[in-house]
Each structure stands twice: as structure tokens, then as C-alpha cells.
C-alpha positions as CSV (number, residue, x, y, z in Angstrom):
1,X,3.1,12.9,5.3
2,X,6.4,13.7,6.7
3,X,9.2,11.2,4.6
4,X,12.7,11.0,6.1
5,X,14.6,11.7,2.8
6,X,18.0,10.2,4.6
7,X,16.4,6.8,5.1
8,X,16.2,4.0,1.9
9,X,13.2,3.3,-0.1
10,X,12.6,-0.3,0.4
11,X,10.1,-1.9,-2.6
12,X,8.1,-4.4,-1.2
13,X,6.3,-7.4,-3.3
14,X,2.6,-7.0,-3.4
15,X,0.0,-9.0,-4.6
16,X,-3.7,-7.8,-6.0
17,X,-6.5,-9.7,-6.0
18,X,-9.9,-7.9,-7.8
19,X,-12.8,-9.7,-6.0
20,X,-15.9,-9.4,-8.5
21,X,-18.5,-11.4,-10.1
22,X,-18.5,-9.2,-13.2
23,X,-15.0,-8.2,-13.5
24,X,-12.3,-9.3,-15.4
25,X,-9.1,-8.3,-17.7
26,X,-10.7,-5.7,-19.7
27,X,-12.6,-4.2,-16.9
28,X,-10.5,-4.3,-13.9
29,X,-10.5,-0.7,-13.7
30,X,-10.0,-0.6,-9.9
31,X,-7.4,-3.3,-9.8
32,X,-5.3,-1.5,-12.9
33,X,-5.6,1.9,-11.0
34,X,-4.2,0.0,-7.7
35,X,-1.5,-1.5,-10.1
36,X,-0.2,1.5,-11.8
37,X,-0.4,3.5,-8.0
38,X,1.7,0.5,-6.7
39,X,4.4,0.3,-9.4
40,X,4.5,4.1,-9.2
41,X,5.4,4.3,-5.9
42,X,8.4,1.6,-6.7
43,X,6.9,-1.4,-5.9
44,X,6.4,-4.4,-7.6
45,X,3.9,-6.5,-8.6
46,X,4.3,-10.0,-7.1
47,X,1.4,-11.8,-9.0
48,X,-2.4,-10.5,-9.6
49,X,-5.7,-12.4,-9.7
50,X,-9.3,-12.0,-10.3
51,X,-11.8,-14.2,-8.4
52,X,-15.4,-14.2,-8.4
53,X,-17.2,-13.3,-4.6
54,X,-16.2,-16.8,-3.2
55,X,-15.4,-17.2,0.9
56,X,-13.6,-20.4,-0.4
57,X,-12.0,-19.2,-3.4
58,X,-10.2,-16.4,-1.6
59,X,-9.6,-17.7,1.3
60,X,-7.4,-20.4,-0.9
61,X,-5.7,-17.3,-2.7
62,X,-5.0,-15.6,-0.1
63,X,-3.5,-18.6,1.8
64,X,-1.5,-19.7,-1.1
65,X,0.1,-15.6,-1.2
66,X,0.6,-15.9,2.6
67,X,2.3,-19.1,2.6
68,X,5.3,-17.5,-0.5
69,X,7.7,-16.0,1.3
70,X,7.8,-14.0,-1.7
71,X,5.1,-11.4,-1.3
72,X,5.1,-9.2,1.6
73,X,1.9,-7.4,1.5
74,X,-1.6,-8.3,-0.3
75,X,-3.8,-5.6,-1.1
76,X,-7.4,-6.8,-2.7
77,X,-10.1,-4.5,-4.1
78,X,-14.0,-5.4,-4.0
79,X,-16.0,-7.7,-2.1
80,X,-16.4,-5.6,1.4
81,X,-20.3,-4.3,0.7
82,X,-22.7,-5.6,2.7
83,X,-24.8,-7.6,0.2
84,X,-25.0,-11.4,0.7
85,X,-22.1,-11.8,-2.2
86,X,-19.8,-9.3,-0.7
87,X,-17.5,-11.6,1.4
88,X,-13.3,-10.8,1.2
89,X,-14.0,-9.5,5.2
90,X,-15.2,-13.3,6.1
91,X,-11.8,-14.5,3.7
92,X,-9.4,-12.1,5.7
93,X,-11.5,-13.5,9.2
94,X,-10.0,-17.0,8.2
95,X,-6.7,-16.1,7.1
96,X,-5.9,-14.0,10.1
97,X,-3.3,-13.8,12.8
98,X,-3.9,-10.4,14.3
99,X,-6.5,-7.6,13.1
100,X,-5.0,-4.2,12.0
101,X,-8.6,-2.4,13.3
102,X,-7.5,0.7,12.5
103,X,-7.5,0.7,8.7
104,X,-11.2,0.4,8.2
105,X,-11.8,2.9,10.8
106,X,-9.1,5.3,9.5
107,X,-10.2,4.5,5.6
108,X,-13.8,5.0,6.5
109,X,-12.9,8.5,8.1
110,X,-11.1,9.3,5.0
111,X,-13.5,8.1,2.7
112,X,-16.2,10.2,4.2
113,X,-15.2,13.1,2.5
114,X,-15.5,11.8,-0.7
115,X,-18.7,10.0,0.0
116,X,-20.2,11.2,3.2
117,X,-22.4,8.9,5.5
118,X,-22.2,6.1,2.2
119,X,-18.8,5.5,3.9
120,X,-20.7,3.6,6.7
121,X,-21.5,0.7,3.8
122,X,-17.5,-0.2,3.6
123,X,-16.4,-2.9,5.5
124,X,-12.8,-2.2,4.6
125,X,-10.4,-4.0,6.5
126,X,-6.7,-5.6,7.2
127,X,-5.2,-8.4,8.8
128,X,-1.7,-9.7,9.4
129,X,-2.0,-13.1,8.6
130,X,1.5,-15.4,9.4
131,X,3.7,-12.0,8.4
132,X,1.6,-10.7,5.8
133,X,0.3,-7.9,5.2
134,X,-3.6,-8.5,4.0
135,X,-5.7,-5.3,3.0
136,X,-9.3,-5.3,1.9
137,X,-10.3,-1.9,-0.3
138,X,-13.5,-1.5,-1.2
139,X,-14.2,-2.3,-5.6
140,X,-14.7,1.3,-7.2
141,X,-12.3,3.4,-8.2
142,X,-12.6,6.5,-5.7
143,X,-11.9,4.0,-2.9
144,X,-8.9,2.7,-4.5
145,X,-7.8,6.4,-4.6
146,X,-8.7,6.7,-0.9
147,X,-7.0,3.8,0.5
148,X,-4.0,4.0,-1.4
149,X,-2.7,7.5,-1.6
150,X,-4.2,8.1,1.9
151,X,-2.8,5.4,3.4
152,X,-1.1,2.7,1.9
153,X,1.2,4.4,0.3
154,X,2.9,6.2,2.8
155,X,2.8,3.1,5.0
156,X,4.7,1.2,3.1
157,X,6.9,3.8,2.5
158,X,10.2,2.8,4.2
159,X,11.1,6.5,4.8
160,X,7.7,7.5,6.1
161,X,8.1,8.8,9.7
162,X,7.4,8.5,12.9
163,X,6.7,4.7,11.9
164,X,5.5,2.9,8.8
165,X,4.3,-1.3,8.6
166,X,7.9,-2.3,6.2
167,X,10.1,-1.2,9.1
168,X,8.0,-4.3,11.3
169,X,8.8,-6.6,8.8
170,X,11.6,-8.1,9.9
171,X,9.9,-8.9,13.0
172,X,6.5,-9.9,12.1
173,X,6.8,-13.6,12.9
174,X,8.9,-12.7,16.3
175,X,7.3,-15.3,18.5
């Protein structure tokens, strides 16, 4: 992806959320591998959580991270299967201002390379919700690789060209 070298890098906060029923610190291997891609890239790491496949739970998280004026962007991994637990799409649904439609169907064209036709199981999805950024990655690892060296990365890349989501920052709550 081209990068405008003469432009400035500009770190933005991010918080992770790992959305699992068996997951936690020692385990988190999808949420660590999103972490150490993020603060690679230069960004930081504005707070982290794990929370069990809850509509209510993350819809509270995610609210409380929209509402701090200190994290731009929210990036959560897990919970966008289609089983009955699988429910951060219905979280982002109530959290939402506008949809950002073409992240699931650009991550699920992506993805199908790795995966093929399994790609169709992803609900993957993003929101802006009030000025935030919210994205929704699938829980295993190669989709965490998909969605954020693919994607992510170079669109929050300040320098990324023609147009990347940090240079609409500053005018994400125009009304």
C-alpha cells in the first residue's frame, strides 16, 4: 500500500477487547498478536479487556471506550461466528452511529484466501459509533493477521494514500 513518506505518522489510542468464554490472560493468543501488531506499528495501547460472549457486557465496554475521549479506535477479536454465543456484531448494532459495510466485505475477500468458502462464517464488521472507530475481527489468530496487516494497519496509517480513517478524525462528530 502506497505510504506518502513526506506526510507524519500520527499514533492513535486503541483499545482491545478479546471476546471469549474460554479465554483469558494466559491464552489470549489472538488479542496478544493484535497487541504486539498494534504497538509495532507505533500505536498505543489505550486499555485492554477480556469479556465473556455477553450482548450486555460488551455493549457496556464498548460504550464506556466510546464515551473517553481518549481512545480513538477499538479493535475487538472473537465473538462474530454464527453460533448462538457469538454476539460482538449485535454489541456494535447498539453502539452504532453509522456502519463502515465495507470492512466485513473487504476482510471476508481477503480472508478467503487463507480459508476459502469458510470465510462466509465471519460476520466481521465495523461501526463508527459517536467518533469512534469500532472493529469486530474474528477470534483466531489467522484472522487477526488478515484484518490487521491487510487492513487496519494501513488505515490507520496517517501517511497511507489516497485516504486513510485518522485523517477523518478531526471531523468525525461534524454535525
Amino acid at each position: 500500500m502506497p505510504l506518502d513518506e513526506n506526510r507524519t505518522f500520527k499514533p492513535v489510542n486503541i483499545a482491545l477487547l478479546t471476546v471469549s468464554d474460554t479465554r483469558d490472560e494466559g491464552n489470549d493468543t489472538s488479542g496478544d498478536l493484535l497487541a504486539e501488531r498494534i504497538a509495532y506499528a507505533g500505536h498505543r495501547i489505550a486499555d485492554r479487556a477480556i469479556l465473556r460472549d455477553d450482548t450486555a457486557l460488551i455493549t457496556a465496554r464498548l460504550q464506556n471506550w466510546i464515551d473517553d475521549e481518549n481512545i480513538d479506535v477499538v479493535i475487538s477479536t472473537g465473538g462474530t461466528g454464527l453460533t448462538g454465543r457469538d454476539v460482538t456484531p449485535e454489541a456494535l448494532e447498539r453502539v452504532k452511529t453509522k456502519d463502515i459495510p465495507g470492512f466485513g466485505e473487504l476482510f471476508r475477500w481477503l480472508s478467503f484466501a487463507s480459508i476459502g468458502t469458510s470465510t462466509i462464517q465471519s460476520r466481521a464488521c465495523a461501526v463508527l459509533a459517536e467518533g469512534t472507530y469500532v472493529f469486530a475481527l474474528p477470534g483466531s489468530n489467522g484472522a487477526v493477521k488478515d484484518g490487521w496487516d491487510q487492513i487496519l494497519v494501513h488505515q490507520l496509517d496517517s501517511r497511507h494514500r489516497p485516504c486513510n480513517f485518522v485523517e477523518l478524525m478531526p471531523r468525525l462528530r461534524e454535525r
